[in-house]
N, C-alpha and C positions, 0 to 999 in steps of 0.2 A: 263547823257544820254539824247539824246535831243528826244523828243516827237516824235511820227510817225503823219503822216497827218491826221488829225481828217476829220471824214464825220457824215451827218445825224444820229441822234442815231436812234435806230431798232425801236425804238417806234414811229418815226415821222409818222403817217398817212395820209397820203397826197397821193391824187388819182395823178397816174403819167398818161400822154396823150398817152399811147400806153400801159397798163395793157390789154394785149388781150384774156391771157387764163382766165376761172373761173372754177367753182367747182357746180355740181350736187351732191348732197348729196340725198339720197332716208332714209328717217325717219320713224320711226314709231309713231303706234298711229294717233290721230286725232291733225289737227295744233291747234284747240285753247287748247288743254291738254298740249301742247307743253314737252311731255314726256324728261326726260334726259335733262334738259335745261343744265346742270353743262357740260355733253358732247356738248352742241352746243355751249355754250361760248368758250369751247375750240378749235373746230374745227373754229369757229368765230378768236378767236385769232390768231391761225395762218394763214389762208385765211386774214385779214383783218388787221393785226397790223404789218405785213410783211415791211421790204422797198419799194415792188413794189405792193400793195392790190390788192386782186380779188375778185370781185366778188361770193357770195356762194348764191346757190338756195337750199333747202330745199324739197322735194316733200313728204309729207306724203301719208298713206294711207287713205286717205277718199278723197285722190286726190286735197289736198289744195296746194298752191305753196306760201315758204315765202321764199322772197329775201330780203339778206342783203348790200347795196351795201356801198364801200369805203367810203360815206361821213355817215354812218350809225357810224364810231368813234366818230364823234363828241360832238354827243350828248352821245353815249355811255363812252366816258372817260373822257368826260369833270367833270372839280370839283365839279362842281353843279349840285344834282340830288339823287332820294335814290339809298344808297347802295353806295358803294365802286365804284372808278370811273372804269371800264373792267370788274365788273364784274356779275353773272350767276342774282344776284337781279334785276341788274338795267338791264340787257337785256330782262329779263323777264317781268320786269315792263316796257318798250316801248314797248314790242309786245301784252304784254294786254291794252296798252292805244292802238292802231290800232287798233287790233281785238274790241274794242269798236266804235272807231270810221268808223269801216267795217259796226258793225248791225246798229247803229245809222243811218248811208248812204244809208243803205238798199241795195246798189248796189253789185259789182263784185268783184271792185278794189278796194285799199285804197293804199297811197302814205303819207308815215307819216318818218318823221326823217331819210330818208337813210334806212327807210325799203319799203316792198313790200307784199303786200297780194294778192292774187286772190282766189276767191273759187271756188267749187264744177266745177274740172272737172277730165278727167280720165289721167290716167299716161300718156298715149302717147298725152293727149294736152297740160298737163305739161309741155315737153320736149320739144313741138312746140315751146310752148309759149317764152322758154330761147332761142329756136335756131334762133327763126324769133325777139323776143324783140317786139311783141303783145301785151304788156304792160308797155312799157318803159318807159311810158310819164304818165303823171294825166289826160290826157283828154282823155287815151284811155279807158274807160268803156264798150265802146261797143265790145271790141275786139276778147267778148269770141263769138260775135255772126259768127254762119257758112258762113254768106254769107261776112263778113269785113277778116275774117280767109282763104277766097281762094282766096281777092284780093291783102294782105299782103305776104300769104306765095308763094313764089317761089325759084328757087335756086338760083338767082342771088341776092336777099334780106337776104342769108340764113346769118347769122353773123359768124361760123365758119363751118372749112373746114374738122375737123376729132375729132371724140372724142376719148378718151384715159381711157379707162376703167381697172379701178384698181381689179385684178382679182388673185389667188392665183395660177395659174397654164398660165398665164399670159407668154408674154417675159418676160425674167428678164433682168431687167434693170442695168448693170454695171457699175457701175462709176466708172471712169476714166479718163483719159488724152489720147488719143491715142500714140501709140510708136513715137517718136521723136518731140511729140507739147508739149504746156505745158499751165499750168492753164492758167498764168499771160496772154498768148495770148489769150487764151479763154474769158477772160474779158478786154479786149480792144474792146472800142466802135463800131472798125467796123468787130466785130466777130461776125460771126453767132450765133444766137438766137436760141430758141427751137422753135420758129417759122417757121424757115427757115426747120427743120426737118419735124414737124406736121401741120404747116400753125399755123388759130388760133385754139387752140383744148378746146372743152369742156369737162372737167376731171369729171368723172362719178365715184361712189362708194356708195356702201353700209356703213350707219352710225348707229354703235351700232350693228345690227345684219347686216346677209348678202341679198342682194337682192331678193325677192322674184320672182316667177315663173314669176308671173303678170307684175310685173317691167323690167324684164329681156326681158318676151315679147316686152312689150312697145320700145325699146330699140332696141331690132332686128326690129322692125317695121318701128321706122323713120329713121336708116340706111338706110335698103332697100329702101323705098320709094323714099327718099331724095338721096341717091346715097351717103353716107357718109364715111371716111373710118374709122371703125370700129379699135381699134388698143389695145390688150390685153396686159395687163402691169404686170408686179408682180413686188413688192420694195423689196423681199428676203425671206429666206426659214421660217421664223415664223409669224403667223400673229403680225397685229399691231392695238393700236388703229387709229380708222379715224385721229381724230385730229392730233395725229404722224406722219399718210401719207403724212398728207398735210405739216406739216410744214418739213418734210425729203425733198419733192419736191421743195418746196420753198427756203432750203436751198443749197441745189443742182445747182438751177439754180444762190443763188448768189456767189457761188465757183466757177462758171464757167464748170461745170463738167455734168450739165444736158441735153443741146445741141449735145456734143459729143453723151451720152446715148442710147436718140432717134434715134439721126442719126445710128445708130449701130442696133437697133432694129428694123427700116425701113429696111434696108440694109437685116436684116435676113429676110424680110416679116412678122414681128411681131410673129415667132415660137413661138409655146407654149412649153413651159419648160416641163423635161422631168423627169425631176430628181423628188425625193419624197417630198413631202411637209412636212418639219422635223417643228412640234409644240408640240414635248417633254419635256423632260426634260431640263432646263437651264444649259448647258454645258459652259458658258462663263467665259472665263478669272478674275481673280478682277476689279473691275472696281471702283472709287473714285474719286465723281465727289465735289470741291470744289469749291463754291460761295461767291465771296467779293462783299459785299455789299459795294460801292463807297459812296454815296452821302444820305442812310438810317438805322437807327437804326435796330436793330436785333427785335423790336418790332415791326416799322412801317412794315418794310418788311413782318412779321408774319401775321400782319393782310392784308396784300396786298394781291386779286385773284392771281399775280405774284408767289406769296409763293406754293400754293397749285397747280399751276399747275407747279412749277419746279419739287415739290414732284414726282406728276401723271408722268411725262415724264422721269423720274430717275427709278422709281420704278415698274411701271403699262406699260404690254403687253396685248392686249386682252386676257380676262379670267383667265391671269395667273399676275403674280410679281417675277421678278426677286431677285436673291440670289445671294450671293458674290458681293454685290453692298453697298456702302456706300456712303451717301451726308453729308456734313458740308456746314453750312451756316451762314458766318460770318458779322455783322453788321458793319458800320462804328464808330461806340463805343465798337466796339471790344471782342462785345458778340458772342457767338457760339451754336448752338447746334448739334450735330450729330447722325445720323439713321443709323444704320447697318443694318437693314432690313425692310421691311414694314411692317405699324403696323398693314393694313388690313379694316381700315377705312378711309382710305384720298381721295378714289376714286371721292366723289363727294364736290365739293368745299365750302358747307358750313360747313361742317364736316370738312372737311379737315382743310379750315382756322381754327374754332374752337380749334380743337386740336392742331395746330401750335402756335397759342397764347399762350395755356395754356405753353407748352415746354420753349417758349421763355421766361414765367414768371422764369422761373426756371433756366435759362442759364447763365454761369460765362461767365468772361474773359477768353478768349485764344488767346496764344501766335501761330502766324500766322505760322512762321517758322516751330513750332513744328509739328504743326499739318500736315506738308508736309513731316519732316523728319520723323515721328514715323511711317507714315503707309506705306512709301519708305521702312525703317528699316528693316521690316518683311520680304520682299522677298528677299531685299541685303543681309542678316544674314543667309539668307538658299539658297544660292547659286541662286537666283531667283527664279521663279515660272516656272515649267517646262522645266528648262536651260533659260528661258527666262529673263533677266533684267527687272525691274521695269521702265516705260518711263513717264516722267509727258511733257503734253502740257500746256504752257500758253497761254489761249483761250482770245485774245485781240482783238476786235473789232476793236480797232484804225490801222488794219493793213489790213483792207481791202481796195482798192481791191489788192494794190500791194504784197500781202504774203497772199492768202487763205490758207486751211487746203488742205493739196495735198491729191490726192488719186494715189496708187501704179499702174503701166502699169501693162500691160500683160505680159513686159519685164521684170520686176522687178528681182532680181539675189534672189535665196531660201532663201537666209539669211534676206534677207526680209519681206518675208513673214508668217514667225513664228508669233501665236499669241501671248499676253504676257500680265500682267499689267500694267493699265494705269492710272492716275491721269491727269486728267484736272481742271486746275485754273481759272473758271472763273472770270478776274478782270480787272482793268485798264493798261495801258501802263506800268506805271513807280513802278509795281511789281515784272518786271521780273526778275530784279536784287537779288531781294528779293529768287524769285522761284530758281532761279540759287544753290543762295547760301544753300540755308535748301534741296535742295536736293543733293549737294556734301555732308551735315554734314551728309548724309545716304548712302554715298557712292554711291551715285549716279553721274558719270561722264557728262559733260557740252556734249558729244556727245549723252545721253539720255534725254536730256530736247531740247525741240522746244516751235517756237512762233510762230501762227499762227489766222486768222481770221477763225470762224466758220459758216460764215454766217447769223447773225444776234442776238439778245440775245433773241429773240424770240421764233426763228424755231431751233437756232443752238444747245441747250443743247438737246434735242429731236433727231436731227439727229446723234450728236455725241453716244447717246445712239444705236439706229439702227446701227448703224457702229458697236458697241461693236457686238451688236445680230449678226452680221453677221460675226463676226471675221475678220473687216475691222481696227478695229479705232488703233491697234499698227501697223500696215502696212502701215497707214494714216502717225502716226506721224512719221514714221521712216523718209516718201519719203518728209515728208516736215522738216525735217533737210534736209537732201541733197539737198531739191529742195532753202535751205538755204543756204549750203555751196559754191552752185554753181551759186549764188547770182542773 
């Protein structure tokens, strides 16, 4: 079977010449505490190790602003350096080598590795400050002063045209295909962009907790002022973590599915949803997500920030952990270990790593195949899981962009739309043959296995997650068989 077209792996970080949206993050604590650094690696991660990087600004409460911007990988995943190269040590230790070289300078700004400081101002000059780019440069020190601040700020300086405020009662944002287009034209270069819906938008959200009064204020204020348009977002009916948001969005947009979206939520005048905000009880289908490790050991992998945030994003919803979820994680030596539930400790990544090492000391051989047909077995042997077949995807990066992960129309025919369990494979190309065959030995027919790109190895196990929470991701893999069969 001959290879699909290979592109950039998800990890290449490389600032592209038109990365136009970015991310407002409102944090807590004070910036040099740098509280929850293990959540800001993450939301770092997928902002910033994306195929197309943005931009993430940071605003605490003491009114500090840290910006990390796309060449901030460099030094952060580079080989050399403490701590594991991405990860929660080594970003912490550049943001205390700044914040040293901040008091040392005695001044406002500091410009260090692809990071950004500014101190001591209030939320709404925060906001100025990313909206007008008032510190964009190392030589602008003076910038916080009032009188450089009214010759800078105007609206024809302003750098974006609407911000998009992630909010839980928000439009809901449906992805999709509209009735008779289709991904594949969605990501042809000269398709509209989420641009062309929001212009360039700066994506606003509360991180860790929710936005406070004060922040919220700020917020309505430089709208109003600046004439901005305001645009209320929800990504579906349970919360999530930040770093989740971000990288669902990011993968969104590389499916081709995020554009339509907006454009549809414009179109309503951004309604606020109406329906209940369901963050109960875990009602989701089975879900089984499996990880081939290509090119690393079931140990390197263990000790890799990669390990502990595949964990977080399989397992970890705000405040809660999902059930009826299983990860296997298989090395290129053909070690495994497997979680049936969360242990309750992986949330923050040196913990997490920790304990992943320990597991991996302990891990035998497993036979690939098996591990696909044993846990297909269990719903094929009992007539499925709520009449529903068991569907395994194999999640191939080497298949983007011509074969994304489909998302079902509004057209879709009912039989469609059942939820059911899913297995997704994440691994290289030349598995699938592999996936085929261990899921017929479970009686699982070639009309229930699809191949599809997820949108990056990054953001995509993360969104394929949120798809399960919404009871999207077997309605996903159904339409992208068919969006297969009709080639």
């Amino acid at each position: 079977m001959a290879p699909p077209p290979r592109l950039a792996s998800a990890n290449v970080a490389v600032a592209p010449p038109h990365a136009r949206r970015e991310y407002v993050v409102f944090w807590l604590g004070r910036c040099w505490e740098l509280k929850r650094g293990d959540a800001i690696a993450r939301v770092n991660r997928g902002a910033l190790r994306c195929r197309r990087p943005k931009c993430v600004h940071y605003i605490f409460q003491d009114g500090w602003l840290l910006t990390f911007l796309p060449e901030f990988v460099l030094p952060w995943c580079s080989p050399e350096g403490l701590g594991s190269p991405g990860s929660q040590i080594r970003l912490e230790h550049l943001v205390a080598q700044a914040m040293t070289d901040l008091r040392s300078a005695g001044g406002m700004c500091v410009h260090s590795q692809g990071l950004r400081i500014v101190k001591a101002q209030t939320p709404r000059k925060c906001l100025e400050d990313v909206l007008f780019g008032l510190h964009a440069a190392a030589a602008d020190e003076d910038a916080a002063s009032d009188e450089v601040r009214d010759v800078r700020m105007s609206r024809e300086l302003m750098r974006f045209d609407s911000i998009l405020e992630f909010v839980e009662d928000g439009c809901l944002l449906h992805l999709g295909a509209a009735p008779g287009a289709t991904q594949r034209a969605a990501l042809a270069p000269a398709a509209p962009s989420a641009d062309s819906a929001v212009g360039r938008a700066l994506v606003v959200l509360g991180g860790v907790m929710d936005m406070t009064e004060d922040q919220k204020e700020a917020l309505w204020e430089v709208c109003a002022t600046w004439g901005l348009q305001r645009c209320p977002l929800s990504l579906g009916r349970r919360s999530e973590l930040t770093s989740k948001c971000i990288k669902m969005f990011e993968a969104a947009e590389e499916l081709g599915v995020l554009a339509p979206a907006l454009a549809r939520c414009q179109a309503l005048g951004w309604q606020r949803r109406t329906d209940a905000f369901d963050d109960g009880a875990d009602g989701r289908a089975p879900f089984h997500l499996f990880y081939v490790c290509e090119n690393m050991s079931l140990a390197d992998f263990a000790a890799s920030p990669e390990a502990a945030n595949l964990y977080v994003d399989v397992y970890i919803r705000s405040k809660k952990a999902f059930r009826d979820t299983r990860l296997t994680v298989m090395g290129s030596d053909g070690r495994a270990f497997e979680f049936r539930q969360d242990c309750g400790i992986a949330l923050k990544e040196r913990e997490g790593t920790g304990w992943l090492q320990m597991k991996a000391k302990t891990a035998e051989r497993e036979d690939f195949s098996k591990v696909i047909s044993r846990w297909c077995a269990q719903y094929t042997a009992r007539a499925g899981y709520r009449g529903s077949a068991p569907l395994v995807l194999h999640a191939d990066e080497g298949c983007w962009p011509h074969q994304p992960l489909a998302m079902p129309s509004a057209q879709a025919p009912a039989a469609a739309l059942a939820d059911g369990p899913v297995m997704a494979v994440l691994g290289p190309w030349w598995l699938f043959d592999s996936v085929r065959w261990a899921a017929a030995q479970a009686g699982v027919g070639a009309d229930c296995v699809a191949r599809a790109a997820i949108g990056g190895l990054v953001a995509g196990p993360a969104f394929l997650c949120m798809l399960h929470t919404e009871a999207l991701l077997a309605r996903s893999v159904r339409a992208s068989m068919l969006q297969s069969s009709h080639g």
